[in-house]
BAKOL-403342 format. One record per residue: residue number from 0; x, y, z of N, C-alpha, C, O in turn. Coordinates in nm, 4 decimals, decimal comma, always signed. Layout:
residues N
R	NUM	X	Y	Z	X	Y	Z	X	Y	Z	X	Y	Z
...
***
This chain:
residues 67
R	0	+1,9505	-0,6450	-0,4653	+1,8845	-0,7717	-0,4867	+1,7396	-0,7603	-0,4375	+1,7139	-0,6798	-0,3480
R	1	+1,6479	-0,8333	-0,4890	+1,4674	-0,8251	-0,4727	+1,4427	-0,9490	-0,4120	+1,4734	-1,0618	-0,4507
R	2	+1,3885	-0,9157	-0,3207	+1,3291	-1,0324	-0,2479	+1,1528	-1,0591	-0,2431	+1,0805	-0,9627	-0,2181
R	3	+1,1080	-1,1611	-0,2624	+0,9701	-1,1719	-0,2805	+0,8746	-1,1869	-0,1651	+0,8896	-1,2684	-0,0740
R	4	+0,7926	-1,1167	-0,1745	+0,7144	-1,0775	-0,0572	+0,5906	-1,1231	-0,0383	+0,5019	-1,0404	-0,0598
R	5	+0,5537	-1,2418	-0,0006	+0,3852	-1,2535	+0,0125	+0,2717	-1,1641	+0,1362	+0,3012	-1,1407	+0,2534
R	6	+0,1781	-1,1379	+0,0863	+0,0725	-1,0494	+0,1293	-0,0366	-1,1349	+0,1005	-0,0538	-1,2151	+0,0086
R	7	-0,1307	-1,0911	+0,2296	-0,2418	-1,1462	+0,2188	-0,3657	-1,0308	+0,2535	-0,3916	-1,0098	+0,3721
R	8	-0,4519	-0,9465	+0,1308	-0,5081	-0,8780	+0,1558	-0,6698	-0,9097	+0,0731	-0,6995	-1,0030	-0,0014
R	9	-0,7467	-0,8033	+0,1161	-0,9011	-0,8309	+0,0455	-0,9009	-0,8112	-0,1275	-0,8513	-0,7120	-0,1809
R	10	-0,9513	-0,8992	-0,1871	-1,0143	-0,8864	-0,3142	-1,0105	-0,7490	-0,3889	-0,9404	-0,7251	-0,4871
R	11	-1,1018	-0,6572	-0,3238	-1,1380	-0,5487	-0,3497	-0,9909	-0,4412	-0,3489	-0,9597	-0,3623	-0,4381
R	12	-0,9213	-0,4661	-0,2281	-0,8060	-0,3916	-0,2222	-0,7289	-0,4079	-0,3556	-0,7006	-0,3179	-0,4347
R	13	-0,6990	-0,5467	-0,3660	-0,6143	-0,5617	-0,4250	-0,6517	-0,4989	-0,6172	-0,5788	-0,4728	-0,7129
R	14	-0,7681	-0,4981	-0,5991	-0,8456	-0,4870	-0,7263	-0,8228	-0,2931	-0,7587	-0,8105	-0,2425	-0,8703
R	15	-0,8230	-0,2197	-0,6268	-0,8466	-0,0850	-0,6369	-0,6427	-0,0544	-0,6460	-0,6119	+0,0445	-0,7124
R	16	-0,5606	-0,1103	-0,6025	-0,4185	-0,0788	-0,5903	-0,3930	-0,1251	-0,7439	-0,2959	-0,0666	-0,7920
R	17	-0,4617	-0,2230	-0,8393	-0,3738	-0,2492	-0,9523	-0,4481	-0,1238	-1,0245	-0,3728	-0,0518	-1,0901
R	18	-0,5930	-0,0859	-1,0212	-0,6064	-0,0173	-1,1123	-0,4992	+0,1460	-1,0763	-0,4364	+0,2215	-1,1506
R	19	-0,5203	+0,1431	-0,9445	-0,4548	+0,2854	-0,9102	-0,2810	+0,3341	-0,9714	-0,2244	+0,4433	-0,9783
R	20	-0,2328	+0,1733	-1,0127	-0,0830	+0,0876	-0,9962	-0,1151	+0,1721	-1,1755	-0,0719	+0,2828	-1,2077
R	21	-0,1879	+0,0922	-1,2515	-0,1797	+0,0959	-1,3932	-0,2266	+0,2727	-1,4442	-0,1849	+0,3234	-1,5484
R	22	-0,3056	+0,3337	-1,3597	-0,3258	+0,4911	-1,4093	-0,2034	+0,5587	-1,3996	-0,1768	+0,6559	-1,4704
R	23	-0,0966	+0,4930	-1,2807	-0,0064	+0,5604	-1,2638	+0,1519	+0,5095	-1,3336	+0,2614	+0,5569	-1,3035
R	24	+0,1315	+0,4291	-1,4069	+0,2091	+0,3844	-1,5336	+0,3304	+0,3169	-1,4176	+0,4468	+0,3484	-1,4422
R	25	+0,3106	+0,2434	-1,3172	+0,3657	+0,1974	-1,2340	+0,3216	+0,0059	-1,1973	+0,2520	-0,0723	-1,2621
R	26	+0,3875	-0,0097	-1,0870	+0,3648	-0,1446	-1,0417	+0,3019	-0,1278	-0,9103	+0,3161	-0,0195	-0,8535
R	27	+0,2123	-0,2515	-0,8372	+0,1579	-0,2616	-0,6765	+0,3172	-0,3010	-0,6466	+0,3483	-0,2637	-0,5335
R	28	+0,4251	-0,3655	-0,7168	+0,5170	-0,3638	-0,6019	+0,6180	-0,2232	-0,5658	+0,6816	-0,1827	-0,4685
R	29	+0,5892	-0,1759	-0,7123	+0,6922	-0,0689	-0,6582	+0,5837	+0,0175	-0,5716	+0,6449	+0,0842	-0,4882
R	30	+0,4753	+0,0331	-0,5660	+0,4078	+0,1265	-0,5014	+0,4225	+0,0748	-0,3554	+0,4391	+0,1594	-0,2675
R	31	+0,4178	-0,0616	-0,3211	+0,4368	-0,1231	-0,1926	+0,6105	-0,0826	-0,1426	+0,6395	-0,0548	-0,0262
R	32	+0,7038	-0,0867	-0,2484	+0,8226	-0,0795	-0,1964	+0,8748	+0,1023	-0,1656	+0,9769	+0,1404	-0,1083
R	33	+0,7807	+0,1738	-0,2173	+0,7646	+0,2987	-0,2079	+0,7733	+0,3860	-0,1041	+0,8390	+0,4789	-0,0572
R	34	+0,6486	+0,2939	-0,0837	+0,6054	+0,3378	+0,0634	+0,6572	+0,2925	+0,1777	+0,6215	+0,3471	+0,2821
R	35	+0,7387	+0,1987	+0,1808	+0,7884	+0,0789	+0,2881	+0,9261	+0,2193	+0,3049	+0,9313	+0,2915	+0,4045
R	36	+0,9882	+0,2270	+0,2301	+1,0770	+0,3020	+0,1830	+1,0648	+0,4596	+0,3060	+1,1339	+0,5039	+0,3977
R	37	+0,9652	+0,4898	+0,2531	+0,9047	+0,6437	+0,2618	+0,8942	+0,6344	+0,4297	+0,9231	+0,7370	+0,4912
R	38	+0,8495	+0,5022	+0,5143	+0,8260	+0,4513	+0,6190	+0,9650	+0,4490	+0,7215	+0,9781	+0,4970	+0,8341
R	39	+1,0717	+0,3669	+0,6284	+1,2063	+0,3455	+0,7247	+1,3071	+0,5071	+0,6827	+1,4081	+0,5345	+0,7476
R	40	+1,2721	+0,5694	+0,6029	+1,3454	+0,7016	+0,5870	+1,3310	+0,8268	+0,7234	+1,4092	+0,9151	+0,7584
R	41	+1,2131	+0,7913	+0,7690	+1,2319	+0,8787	+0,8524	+1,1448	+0,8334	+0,9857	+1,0446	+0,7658	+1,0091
R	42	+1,2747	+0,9366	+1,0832	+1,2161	+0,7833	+1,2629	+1,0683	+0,8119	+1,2611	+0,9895	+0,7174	+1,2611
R	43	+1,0142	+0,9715	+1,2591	+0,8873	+0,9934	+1,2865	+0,7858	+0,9549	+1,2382	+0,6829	+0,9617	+1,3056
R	44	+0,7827	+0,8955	+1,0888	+0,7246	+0,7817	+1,0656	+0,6821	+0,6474	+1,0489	+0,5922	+0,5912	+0,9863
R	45	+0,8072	+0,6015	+1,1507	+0,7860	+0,4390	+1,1759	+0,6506	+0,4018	+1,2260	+0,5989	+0,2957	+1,1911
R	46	+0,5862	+0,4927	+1,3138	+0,3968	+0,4290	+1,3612	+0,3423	+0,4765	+1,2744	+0,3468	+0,5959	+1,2445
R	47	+0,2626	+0,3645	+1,2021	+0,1763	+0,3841	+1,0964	+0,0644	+0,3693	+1,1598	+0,0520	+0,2703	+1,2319
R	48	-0,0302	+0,4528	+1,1490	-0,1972	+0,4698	+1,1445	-0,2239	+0,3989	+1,0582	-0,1674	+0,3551	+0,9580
R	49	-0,3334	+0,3883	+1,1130	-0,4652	+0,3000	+0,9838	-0,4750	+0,4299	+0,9014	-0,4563	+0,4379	+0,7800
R	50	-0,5149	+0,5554	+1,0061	-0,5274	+0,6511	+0,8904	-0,4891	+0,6901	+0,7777	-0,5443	+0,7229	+0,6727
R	51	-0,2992	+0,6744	+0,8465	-0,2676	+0,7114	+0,7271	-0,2206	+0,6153	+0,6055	-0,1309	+0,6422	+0,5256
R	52	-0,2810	+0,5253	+0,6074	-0,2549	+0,3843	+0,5509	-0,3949	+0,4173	+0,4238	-0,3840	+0,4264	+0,3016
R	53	-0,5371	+0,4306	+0,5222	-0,6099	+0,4301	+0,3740	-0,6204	+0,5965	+0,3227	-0,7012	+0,6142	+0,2315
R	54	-0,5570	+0,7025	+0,3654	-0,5280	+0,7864	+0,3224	-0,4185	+0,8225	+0,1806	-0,4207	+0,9068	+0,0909
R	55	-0,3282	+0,7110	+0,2175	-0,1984	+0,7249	+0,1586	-0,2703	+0,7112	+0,0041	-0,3622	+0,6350	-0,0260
R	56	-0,1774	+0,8398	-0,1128	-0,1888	+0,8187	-0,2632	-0,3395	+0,8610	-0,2665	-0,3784	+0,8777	-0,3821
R	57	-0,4600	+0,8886	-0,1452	-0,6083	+0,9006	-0,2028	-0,6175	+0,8066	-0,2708	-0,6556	+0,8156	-0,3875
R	58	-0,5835	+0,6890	-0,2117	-0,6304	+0,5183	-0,2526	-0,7718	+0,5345	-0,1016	-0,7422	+0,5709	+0,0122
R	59	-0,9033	+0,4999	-0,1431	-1,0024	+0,4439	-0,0697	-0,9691	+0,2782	-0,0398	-0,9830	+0,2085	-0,1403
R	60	-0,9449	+0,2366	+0,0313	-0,9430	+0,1127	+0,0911	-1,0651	+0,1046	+0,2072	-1,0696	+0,1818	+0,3029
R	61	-1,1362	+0,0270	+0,1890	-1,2286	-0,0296	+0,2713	-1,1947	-0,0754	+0,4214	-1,1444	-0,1877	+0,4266
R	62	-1,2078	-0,0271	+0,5129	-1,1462	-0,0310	+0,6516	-1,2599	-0,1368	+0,7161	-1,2406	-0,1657	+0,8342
R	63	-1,3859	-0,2022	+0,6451	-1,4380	-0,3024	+0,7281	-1,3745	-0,4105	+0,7610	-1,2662	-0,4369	+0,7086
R	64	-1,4213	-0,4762	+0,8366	-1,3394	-0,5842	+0,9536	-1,3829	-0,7250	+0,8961	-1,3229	-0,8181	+0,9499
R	65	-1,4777	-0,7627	+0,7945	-1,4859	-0,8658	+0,6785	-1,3921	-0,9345	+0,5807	-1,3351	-0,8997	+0,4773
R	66	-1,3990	-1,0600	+0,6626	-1,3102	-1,1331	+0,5637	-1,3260	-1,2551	+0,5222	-1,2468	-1,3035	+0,4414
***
């Protein structure tokens, strides 16, 4: 069963994850549920970095503090 998830992120993000979403003949949710996934699979990656957050897929996400 799918449960609906609200997020609250920047403009720009959201603008760079659909195009990244549509090159990759995919969805932002499955790419969000992907990774959430990829996160609880294994213990050593339950602490997520920022790093590896705008690293993840070589998605550029903008790490300024503007909102």
């Amino acid at each position: 069963m799918k449960t609906r998830l609200n997020i609250t992120i920047e403009n720009s993000v959201l603008s760079q994850i659909k195009d990244y979403a549509a090159s990759k003949q995919t969805t932002v949710s499955q790419i969000i549920e992907d990774y959430m996934r990829s996160i609880v699979k294994s213990p050593s990656k339950r602490k997520i970095s920022w790093k590896s957050l705008t690293s993840w897929k070589r998605l550029k996400i903008s790490t300024s503090n503007k909102i």
